[in-house]
NUGUDO-20251 format. One record per atom (N, C-alpha, C): x, y, z; residue in one letter; residue number from 1; atom name. Coordinates in Angstrom, 3 decimals. Atoms other than C-alpha are relative to their C-alpha. Layout:
% NUGUDO-20251
{{X,Y,Z},A,NUM,CA}
...
//
This chain:
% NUGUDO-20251
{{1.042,-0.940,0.349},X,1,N}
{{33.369,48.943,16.315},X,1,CA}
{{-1.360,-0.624,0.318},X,1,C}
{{0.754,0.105,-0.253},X,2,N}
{{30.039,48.728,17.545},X,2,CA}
{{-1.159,0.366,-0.712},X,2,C}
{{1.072,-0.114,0.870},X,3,N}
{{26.299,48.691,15.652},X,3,CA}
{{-0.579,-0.324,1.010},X,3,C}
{{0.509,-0.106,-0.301},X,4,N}
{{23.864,49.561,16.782},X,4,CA}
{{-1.749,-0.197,-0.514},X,4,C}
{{0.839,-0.012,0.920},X,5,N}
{{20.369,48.599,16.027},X,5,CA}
{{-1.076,0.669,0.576},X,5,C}
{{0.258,-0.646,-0.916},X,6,N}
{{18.203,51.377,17.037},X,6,CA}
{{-1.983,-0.307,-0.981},X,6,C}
{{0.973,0.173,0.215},X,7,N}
{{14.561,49.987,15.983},X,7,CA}
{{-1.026,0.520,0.711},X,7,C}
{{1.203,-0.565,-0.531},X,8,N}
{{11.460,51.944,16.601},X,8,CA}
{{-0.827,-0.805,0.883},X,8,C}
{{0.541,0.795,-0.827},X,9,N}
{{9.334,49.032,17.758},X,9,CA}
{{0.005,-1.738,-0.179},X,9,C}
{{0.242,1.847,0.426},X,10,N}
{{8.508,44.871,17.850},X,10,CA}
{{-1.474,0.114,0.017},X,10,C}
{{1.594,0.220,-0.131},X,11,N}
{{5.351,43.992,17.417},X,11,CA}
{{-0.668,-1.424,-0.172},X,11,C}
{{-0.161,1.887,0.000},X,12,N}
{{4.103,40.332,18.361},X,12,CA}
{{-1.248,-0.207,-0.401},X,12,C}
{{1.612,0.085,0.858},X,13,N}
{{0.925,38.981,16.109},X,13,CA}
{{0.054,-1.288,0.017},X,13,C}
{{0.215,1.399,0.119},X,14,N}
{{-0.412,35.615,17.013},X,14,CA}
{{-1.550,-0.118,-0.521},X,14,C}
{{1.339,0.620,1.054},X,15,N}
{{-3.266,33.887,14.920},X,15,CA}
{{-1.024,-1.026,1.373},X,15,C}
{{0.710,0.502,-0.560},X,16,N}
{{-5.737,32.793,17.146},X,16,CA}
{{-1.608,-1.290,-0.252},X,16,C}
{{0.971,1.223,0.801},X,17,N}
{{-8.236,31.082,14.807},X,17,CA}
{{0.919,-0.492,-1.892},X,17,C}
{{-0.437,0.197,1.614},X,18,N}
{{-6.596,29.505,11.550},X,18,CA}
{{-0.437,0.130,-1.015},X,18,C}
{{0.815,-0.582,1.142},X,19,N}
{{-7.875,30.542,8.128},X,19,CA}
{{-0.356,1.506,-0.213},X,19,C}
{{0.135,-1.375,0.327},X,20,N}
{{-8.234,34.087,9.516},X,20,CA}
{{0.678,0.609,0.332},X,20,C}
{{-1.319,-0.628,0.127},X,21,N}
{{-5.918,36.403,8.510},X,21,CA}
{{0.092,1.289,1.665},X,21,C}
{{-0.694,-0.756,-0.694},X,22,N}
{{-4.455,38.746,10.941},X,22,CA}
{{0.913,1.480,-0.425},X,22,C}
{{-1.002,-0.920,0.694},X,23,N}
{{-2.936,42.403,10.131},X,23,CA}
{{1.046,-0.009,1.151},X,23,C}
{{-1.465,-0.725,-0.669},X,24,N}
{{0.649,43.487,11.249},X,24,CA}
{{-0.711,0.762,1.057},X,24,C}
{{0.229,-0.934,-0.432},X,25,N}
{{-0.647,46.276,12.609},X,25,CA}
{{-1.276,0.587,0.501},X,25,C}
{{1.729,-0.436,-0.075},X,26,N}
{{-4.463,47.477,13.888},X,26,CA}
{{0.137,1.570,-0.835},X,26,C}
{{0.323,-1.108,0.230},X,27,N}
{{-3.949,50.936,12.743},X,27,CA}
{{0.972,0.536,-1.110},X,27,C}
{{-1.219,0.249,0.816},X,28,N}
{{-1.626,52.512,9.827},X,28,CA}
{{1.083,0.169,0.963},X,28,C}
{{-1.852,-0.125,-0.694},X,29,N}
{{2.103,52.062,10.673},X,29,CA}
{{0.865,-0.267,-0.789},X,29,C}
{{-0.649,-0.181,1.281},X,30,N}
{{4.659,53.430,7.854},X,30,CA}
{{1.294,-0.811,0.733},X,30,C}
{{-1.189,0.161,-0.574},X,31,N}
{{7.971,51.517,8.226},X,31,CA}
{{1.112,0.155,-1.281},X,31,C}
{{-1.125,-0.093,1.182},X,32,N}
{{11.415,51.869,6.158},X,32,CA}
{{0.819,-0.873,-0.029},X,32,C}
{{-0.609,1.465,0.511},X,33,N}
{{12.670,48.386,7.092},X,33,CA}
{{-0.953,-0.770,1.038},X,33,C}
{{0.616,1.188,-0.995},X,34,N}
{{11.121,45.427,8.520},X,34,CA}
{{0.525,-1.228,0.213},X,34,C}
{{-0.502,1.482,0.042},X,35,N}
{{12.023,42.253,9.443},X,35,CA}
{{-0.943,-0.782,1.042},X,35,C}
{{1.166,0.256,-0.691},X,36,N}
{{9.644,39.841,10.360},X,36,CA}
{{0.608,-1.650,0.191},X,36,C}
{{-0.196,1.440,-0.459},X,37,N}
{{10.570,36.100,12.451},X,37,CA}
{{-1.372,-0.600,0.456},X,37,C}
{{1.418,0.948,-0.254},X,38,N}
{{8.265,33.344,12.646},X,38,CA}
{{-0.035,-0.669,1.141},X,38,C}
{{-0.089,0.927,-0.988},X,39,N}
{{7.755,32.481,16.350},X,39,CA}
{{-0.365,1.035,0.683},X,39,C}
{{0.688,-1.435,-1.381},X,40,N}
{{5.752,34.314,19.401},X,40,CA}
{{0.648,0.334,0.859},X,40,C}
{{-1.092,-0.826,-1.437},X,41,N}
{{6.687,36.099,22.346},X,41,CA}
{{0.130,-0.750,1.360},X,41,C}
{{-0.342,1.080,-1.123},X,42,N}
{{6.932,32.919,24.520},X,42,CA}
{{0.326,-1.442,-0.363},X,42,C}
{{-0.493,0.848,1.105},X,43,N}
{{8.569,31.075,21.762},X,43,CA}
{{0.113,-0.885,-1.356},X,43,C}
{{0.232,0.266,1.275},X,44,N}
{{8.616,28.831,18.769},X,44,CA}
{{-1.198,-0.821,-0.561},X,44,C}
{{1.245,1.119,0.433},X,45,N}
{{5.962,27.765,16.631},X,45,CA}
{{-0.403,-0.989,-0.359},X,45,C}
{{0.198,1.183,0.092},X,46,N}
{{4.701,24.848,16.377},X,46,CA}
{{-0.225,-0.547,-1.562},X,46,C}
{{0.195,0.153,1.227},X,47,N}
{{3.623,25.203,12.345},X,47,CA}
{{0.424,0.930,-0.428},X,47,C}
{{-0.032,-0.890,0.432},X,48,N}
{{4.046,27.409,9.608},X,48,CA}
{{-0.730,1.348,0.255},X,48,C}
{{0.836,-1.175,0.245},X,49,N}
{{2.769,31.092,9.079},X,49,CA}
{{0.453,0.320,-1.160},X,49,C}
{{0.053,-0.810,1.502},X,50,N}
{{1.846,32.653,6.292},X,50,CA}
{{-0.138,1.217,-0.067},X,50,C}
{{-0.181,-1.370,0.021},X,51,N}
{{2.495,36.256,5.083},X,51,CA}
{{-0.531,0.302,-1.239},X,51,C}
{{0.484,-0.469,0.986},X,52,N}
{{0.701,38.157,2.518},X,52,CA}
{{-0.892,1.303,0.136},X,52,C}
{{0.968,-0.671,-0.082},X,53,N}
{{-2.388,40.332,1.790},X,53,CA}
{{-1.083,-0.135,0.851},X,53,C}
{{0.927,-0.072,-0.672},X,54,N}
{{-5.436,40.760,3.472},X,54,CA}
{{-0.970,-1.327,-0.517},X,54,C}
{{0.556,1.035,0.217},X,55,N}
{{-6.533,37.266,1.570},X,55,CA}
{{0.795,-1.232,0.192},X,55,C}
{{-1.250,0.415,-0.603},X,56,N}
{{-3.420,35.641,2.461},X,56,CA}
{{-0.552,-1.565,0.551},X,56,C}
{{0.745,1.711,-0.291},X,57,N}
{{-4.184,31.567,2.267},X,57,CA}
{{0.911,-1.110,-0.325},X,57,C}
{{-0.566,0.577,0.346},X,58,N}
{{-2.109,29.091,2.178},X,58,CA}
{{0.078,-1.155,-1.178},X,58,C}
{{0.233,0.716,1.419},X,59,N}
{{-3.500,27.146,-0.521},X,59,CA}
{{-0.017,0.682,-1.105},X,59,C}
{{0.197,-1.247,0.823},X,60,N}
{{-3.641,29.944,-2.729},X,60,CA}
{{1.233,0.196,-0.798},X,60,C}
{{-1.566,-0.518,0.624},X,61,N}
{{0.245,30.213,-3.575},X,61,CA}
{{-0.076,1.209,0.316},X,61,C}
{{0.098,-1.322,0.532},X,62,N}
{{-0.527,34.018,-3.066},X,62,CA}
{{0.686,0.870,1.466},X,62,C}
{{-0.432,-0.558,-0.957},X,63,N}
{{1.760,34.101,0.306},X,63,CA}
{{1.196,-0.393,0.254},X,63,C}
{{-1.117,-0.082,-0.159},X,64,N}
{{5.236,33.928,1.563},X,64,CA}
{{-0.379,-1.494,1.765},X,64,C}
{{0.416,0.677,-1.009},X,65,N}
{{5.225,30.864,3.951},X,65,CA}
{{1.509,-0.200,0.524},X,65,C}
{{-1.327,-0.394,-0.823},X,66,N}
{{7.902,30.809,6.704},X,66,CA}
{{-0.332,-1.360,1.436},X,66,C}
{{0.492,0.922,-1.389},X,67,N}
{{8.243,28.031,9.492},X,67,CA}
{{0.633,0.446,0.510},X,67,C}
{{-0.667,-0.874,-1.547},X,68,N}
{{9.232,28.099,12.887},X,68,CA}
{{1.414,0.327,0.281},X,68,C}
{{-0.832,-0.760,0.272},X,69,N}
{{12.077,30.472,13.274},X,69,CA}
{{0.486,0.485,-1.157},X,69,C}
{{-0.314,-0.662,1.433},X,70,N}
{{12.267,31.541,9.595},X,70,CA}
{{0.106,1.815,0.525},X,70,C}
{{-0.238,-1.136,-0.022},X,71,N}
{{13.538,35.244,9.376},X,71,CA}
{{-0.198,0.541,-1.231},X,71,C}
{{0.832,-1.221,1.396},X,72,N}
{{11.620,37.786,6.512},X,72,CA}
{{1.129,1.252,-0.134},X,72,C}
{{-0.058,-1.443,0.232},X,73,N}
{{13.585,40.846,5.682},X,73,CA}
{{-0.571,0.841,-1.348},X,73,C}
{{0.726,-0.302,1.539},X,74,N}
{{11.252,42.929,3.362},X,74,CA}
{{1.214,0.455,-0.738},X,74,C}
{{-0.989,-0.591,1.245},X,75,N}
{{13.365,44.011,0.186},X,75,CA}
{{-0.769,1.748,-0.133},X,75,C}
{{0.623,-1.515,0.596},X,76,N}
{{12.789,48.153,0.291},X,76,CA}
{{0.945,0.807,-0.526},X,76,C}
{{-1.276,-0.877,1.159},X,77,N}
{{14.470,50.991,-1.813},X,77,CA}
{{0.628,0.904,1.230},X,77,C}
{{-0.265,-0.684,-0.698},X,78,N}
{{16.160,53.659,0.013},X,78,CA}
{{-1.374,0.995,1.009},X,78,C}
{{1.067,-0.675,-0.279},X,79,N}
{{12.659,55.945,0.157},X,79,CA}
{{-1.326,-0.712,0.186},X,79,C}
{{1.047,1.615,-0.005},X,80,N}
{{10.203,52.760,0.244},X,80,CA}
{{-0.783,0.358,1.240},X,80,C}
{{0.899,0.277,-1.514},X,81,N}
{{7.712,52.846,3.517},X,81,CA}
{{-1.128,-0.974,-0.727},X,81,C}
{{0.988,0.643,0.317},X,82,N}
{{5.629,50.225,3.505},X,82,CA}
{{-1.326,0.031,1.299},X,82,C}
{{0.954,-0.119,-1.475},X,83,N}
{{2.171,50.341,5.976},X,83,CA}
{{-0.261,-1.819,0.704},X,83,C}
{{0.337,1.579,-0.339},X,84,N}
{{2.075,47.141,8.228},X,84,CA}
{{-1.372,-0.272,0.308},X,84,C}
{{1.283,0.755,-0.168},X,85,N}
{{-1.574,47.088,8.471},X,85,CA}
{{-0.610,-0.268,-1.202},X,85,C}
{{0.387,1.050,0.967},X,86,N}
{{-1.671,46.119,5.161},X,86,CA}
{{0.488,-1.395,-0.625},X,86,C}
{{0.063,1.376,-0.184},X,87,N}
{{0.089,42.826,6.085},X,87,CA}
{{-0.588,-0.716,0.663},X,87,C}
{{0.789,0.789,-1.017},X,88,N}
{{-1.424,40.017,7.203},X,88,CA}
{{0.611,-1.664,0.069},X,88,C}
{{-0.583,1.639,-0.092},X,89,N}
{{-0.326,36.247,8.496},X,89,CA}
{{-1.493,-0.609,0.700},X,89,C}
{{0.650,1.116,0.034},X,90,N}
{{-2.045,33.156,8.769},X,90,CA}
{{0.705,-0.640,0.639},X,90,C}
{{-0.462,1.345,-0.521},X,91,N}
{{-1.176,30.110,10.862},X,91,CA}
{{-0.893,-1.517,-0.130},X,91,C}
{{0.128,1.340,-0.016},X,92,N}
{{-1.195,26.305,10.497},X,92,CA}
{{-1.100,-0.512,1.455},X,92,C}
{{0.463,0.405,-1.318},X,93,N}
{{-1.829,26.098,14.376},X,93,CA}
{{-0.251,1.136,0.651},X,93,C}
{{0.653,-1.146,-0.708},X,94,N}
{{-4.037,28.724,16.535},X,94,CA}
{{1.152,-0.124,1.164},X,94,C}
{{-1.249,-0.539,-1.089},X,95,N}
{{-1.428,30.633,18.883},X,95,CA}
{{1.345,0.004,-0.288},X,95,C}
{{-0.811,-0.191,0.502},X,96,N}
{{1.270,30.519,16.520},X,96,CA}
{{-0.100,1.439,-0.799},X,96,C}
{{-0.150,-1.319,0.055},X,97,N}
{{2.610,33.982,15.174},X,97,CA}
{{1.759,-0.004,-0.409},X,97,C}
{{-1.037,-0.709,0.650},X,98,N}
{{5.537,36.481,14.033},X,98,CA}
{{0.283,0.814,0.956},X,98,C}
{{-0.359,-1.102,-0.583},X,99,N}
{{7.441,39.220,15.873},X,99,CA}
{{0.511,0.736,-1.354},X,99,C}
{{0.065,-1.166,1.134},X,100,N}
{{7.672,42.312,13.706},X,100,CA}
{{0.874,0.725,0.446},X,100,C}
{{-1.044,-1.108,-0.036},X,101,N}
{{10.825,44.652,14.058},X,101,CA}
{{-0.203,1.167,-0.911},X,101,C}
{{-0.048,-1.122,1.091},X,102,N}
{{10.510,47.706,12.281},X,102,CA}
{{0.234,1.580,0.092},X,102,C}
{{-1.048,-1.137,0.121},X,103,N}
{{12.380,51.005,11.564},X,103,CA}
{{-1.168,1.081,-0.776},X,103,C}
{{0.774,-1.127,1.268},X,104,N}
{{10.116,54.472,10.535},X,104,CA}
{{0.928,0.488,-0.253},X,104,C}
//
């Protein structure tokens, strides 16, 4: 039997200056699952990233920190959408990043 995983889009978000956050998304974008890996679209990162809010700091405790190749799957209910431009990551090292999978 075969599965299929029929995901709407990826979406690749690299941190270009460290300390400033980065959203998922530039514009809203509702999803009903996500799953988010820690490593860009021309491979793995060299440090951590951090996942959180729009203040999202690694000293802070107030983020989900993931090293290179860590795999996120958000926890949602059946009816859950969450908007990815109100996540945001952080990196250790400028040009490190996440690929974003996600299902509307």
């Amino acid at each position: 039997m075969a599965i299929f995983l029929n995901f709407k889009q990826v979406i690749t978000k690299t941190v270009s200056t460290p300390g400033t956050a980065v959203a998922l998304a530039s514009s809203d974008t509702y999803a009903k699952r996500v799953v988010i890996q820690a490593g860009k679209a021309n491979g793995a990162n060299t440090g951590s990233v951090y996942l959180g809010d729009s203040s999202v700091d690694k000293d802070n405790n107030k983020c989900l920190e993931m090293s290179p190749g860590d795999v996120f799957v958000l926890p949602m209910g059946k009816d859950d959408e969450i908007n990815l431009a109100h996540l945001y990551i952080d990196a250790d090292n400028s040009g490190d990043g996440v690929r974003v999978l996600y299902w509307a």
